[in-house]
C-alpha positions as CSV (number, residue, x, y, z in Angstrom):
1,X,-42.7,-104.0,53.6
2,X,-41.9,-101.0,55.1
3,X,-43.5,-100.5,59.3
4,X,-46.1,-98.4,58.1
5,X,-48.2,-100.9,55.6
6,X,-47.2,-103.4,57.8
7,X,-49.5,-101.5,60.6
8,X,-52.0,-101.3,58.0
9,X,-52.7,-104.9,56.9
10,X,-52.1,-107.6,58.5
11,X,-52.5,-111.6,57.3
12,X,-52.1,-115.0,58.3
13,X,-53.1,-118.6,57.4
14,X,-55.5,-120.3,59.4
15,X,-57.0,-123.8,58.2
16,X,-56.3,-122.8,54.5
17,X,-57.6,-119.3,54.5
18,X,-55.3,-116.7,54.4
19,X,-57.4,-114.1,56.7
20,X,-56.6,-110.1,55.1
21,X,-57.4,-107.6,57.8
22,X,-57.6,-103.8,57.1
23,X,-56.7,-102.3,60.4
24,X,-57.0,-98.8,60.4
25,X,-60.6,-99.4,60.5
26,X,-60.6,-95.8,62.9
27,X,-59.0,-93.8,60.4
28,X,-61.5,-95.2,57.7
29,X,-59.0,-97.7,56.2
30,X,-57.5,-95.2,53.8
31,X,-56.2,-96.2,50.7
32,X,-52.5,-95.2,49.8
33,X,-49.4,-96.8,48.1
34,X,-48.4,-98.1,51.4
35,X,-51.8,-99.8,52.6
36,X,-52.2,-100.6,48.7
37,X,-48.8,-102.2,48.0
38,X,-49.4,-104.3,51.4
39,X,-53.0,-105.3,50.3
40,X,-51.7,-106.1,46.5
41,X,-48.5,-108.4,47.8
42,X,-50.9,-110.3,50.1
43,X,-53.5,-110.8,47.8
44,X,-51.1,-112.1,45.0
45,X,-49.1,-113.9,47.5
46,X,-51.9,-115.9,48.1
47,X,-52.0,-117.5,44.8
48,X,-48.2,-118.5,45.1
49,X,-48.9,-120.3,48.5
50,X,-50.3,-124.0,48.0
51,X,-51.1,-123.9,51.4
52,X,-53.5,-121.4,50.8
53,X,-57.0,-122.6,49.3
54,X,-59.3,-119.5,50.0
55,X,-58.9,-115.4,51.2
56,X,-61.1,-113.8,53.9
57,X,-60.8,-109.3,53.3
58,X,-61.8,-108.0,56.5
59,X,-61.3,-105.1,58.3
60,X,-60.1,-104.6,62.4
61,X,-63.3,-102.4,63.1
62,X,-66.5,-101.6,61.7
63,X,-65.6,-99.0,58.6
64,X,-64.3,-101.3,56.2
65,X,-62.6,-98.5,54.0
66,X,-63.4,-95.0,53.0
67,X,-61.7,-95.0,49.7
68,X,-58.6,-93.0,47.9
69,X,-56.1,-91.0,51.1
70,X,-57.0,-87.8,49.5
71,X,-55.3,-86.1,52.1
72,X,-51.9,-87.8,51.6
73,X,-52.1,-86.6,47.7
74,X,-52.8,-82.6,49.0
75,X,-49.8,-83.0,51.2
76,X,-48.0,-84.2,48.3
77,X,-49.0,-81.0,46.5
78,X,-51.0,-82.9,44.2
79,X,-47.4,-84.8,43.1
80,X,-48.2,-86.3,39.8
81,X,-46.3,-89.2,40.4
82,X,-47.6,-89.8,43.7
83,X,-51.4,-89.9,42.1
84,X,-50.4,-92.1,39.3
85,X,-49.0,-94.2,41.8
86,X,-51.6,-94.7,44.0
87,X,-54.4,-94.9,40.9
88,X,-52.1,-97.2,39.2
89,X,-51.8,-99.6,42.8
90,X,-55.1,-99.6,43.4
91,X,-56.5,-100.7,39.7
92,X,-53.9,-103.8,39.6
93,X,-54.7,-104.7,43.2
94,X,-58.5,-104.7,41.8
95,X,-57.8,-106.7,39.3
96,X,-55.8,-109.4,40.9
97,X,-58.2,-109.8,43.6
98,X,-60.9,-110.4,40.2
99,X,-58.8,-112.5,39.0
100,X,-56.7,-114.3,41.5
101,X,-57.2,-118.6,41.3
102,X,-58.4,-118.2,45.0
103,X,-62.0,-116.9,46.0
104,X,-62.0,-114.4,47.9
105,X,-64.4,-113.4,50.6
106,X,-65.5,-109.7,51.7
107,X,-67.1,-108.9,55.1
108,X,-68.3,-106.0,55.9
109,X,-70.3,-104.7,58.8
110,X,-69.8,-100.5,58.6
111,X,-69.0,-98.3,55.9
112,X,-67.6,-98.7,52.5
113,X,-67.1,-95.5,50.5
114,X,-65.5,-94.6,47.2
115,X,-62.8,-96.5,46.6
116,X,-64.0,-99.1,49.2
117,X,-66.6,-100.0,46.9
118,X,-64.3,-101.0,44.0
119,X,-62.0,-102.9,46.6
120,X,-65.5,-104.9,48.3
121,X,-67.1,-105.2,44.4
122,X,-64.1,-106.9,42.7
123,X,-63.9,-109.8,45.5
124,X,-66.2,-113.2,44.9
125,X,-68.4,-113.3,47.7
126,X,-69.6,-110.0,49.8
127,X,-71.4,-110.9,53.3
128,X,-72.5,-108.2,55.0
129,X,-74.1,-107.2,58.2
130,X,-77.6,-105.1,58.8
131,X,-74.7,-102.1,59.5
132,X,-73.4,-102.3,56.0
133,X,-73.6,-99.1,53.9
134,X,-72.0,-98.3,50.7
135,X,-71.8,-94.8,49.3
136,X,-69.8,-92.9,46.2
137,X,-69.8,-89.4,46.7
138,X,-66.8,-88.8,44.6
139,X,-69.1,-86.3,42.1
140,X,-69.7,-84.0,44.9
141,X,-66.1,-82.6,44.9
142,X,-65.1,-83.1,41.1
143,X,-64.3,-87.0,40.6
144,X,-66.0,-90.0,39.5
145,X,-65.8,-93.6,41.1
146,X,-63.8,-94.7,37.9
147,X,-62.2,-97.8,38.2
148,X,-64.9,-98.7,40.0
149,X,-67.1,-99.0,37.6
150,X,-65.5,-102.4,35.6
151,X,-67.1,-104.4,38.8
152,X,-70.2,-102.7,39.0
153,X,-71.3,-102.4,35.7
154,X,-72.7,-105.8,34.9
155,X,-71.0,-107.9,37.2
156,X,-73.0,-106.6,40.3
157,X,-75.1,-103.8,39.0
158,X,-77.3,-103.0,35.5
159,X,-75.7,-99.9,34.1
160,X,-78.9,-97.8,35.1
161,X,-78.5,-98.4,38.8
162,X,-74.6,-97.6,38.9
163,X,-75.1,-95.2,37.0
164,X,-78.1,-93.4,39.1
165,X,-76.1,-94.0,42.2
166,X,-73.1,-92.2,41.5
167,X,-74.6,-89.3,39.9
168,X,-76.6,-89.0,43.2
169,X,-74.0,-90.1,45.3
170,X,-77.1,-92.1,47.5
171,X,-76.0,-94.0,50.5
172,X,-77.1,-97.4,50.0
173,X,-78.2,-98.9,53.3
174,X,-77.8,-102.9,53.9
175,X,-81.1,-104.3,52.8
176,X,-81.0,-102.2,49.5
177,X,-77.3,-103.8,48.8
178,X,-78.5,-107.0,49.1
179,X,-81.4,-105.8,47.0
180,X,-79.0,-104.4,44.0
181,X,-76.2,-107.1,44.3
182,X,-73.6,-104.9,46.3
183,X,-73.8,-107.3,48.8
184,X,-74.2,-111.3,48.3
185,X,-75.0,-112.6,51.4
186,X,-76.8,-110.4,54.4
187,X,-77.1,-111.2,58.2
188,X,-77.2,-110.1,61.3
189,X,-74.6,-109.2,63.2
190,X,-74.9,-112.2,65.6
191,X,-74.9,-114.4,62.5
192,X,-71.6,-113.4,60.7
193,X,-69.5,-115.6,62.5
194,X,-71.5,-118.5,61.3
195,X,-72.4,-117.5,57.7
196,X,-68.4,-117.0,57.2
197,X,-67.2,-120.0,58.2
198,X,-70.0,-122.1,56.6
199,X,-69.4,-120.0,53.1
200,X,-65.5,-120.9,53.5
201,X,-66.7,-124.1,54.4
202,X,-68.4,-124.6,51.5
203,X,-65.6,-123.3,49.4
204,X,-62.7,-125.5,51.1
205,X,-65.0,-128.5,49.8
206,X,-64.8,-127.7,46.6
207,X,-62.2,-128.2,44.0
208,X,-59.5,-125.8,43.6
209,X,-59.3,-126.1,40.0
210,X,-63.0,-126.1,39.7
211,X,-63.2,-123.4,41.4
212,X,-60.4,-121.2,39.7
213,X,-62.1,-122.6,36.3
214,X,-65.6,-121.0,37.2
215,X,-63.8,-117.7,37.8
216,X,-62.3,-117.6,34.3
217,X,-65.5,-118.9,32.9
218,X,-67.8,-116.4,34.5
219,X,-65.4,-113.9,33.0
220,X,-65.6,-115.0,29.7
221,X,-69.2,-115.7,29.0
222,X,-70.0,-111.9,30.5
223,X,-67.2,-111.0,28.4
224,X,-65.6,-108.5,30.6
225,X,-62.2,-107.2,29.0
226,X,-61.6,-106.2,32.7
227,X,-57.8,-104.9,32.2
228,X,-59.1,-102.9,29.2
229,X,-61.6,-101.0,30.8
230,X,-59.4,-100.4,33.8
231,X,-56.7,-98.8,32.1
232,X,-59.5,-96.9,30.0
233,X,-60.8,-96.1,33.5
234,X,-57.3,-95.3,35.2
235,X,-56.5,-93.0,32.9
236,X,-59.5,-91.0,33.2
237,X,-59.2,-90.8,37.3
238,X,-55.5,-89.6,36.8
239,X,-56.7,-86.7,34.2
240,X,-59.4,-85.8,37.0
241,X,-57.2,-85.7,39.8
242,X,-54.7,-83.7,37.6
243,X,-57.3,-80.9,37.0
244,X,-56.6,-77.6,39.3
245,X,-60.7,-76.9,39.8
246,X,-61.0,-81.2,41.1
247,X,-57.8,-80.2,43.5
248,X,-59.3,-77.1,44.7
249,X,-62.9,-78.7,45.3
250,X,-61.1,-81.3,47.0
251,X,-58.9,-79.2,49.5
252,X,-62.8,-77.5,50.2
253,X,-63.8,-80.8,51.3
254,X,-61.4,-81.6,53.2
255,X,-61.8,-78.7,55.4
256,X,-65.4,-79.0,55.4
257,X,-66.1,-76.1,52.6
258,X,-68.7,-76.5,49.9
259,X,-67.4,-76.0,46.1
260,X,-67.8,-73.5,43.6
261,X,-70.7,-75.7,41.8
262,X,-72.7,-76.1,44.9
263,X,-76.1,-74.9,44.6
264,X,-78.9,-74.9,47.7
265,X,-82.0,-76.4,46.1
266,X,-85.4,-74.4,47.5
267,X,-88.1,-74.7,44.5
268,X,-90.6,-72.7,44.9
269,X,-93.6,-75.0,43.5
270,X,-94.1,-78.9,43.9
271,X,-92.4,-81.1,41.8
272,X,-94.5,-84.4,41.5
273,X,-97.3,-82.6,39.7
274,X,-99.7,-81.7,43.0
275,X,-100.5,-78.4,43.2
């Protein structure tokens, strides 16, 4: 692992739980090959230690992650392989956190954007905190949330909801995640401490096989062909990000300049009817 990931996650084992933090919480927990390979190796290495009965994802600070390092891929010059790599990183980390024979606990008390919707969605069990927001904005400069999607459509969200939220890229404050099913479990801040331990708690009494067994059960009843519909959906992020007008709306935003399709909205007459 090279010094960099390493600065970016950090884990140990504590009573059984192997406690994942994301600790670039200050520069929004970006996700690139380094922070994503880091992430991926702890999150499989948990099911090859018997040690290890349950994983806590958590990040150092309040913003628990702000999605895809865009600005790592512009200094690349858009590299091809560099995209496919990081796309390709962050759908099999997704899907081993789905699928790994350990539950796996989110907490989140700050932002999640993008990306760190997909990476808070695919876990088992998301407490939040009355600070919580999710958001994914990724229309507004030329992308779409894709392999996000597999754990929001149907596993946390009807298709009607995911879909309104990321054609209007809404933020979605705490109590309305908790309302939708982005979040699981919601307290107050002075509360977290508690609800975590008593939800690992709860899951350290159980049996391992048991619980590993619900996991592929759950799966198959919904029947989800998750890694289907992530390479259908990986595919489609690649072909975005490989699109000249996407890299061109994206270097806009990240220098804080609106793109081409942006259009100021000042209608002239009502809209609900009332004259």
């Amino acid at each position: 692992m090279s010094a960099e990931a390493a600065a970016a996650v950090d884990s140990y084992v504590d009573s059984s739980v192997l406690v994942v933090t994301l600790a670039r919480s200050g520069a929004g927990n970006r996700l690139n090959p380094e922070l994503l390979s880091a992430l991926h190796r702890a999150i499989v290495g948990a099911d090859e230690q018997p040690e290890v009965r349950a994983v806590l994802l958590r990040s150092d600070g309040p913003v628990f992650c702000h999605g895809m390092d865009l600005e790592a891929l512009r200094v690349s010059g858009w590299d091809l392989k560099r995209i496919r790599e990081t796309v390709e990183i962050y759908t099999d980390l997704l899907f081993n956190i789905h699928t790994s024979s350990r539950p796996v606990v989110a907490v989140v008390r700050g932002e999640v954007k993008a990306g760190g919707v997909g990476l808070a969605s695919a876990c088992d069990v998301v407490i939040g905190t009355t600070g919580a927001s999710f958001e994914m904005a990724e229309v507004l400069f030329g992308i779409v949330p894709a392999n996000v999607l597999p754990f929001l459509l149907g596993p946390r969200l009807t298709l009607q909801k995911a879909r309104a939220l990321v054609l209007t890229a809404k933020k979605v404050e705490a109590a309305e995640a908790l309302r939708l099913g982005l979040l699981d479990e919601l307290v107050e801040d002075a509360e977290l401490e508690k609800k975590v331990k008593d939800t690992l708690k709860r899951l350290l009494a159980a049996s391992p096989r048991a619980l590993q067994a619900a996991k592929t059960l759950t799966g198959q009843i919904a029947d989800v062909k998750f890694w289907s519909l992530l390479k259908l959906t990986r595919d489609a992020l690649i072909d975005l990000l490989c699109r000249p007008e996407t890299q061109k709306a994206i270097e806009g935003f990240l220098e804080g300049e609106l793109p081409s399709w942006y259009e100021r909205f000042k209608p002239q007459r009502p809209l609900t009817g009332k004259e």
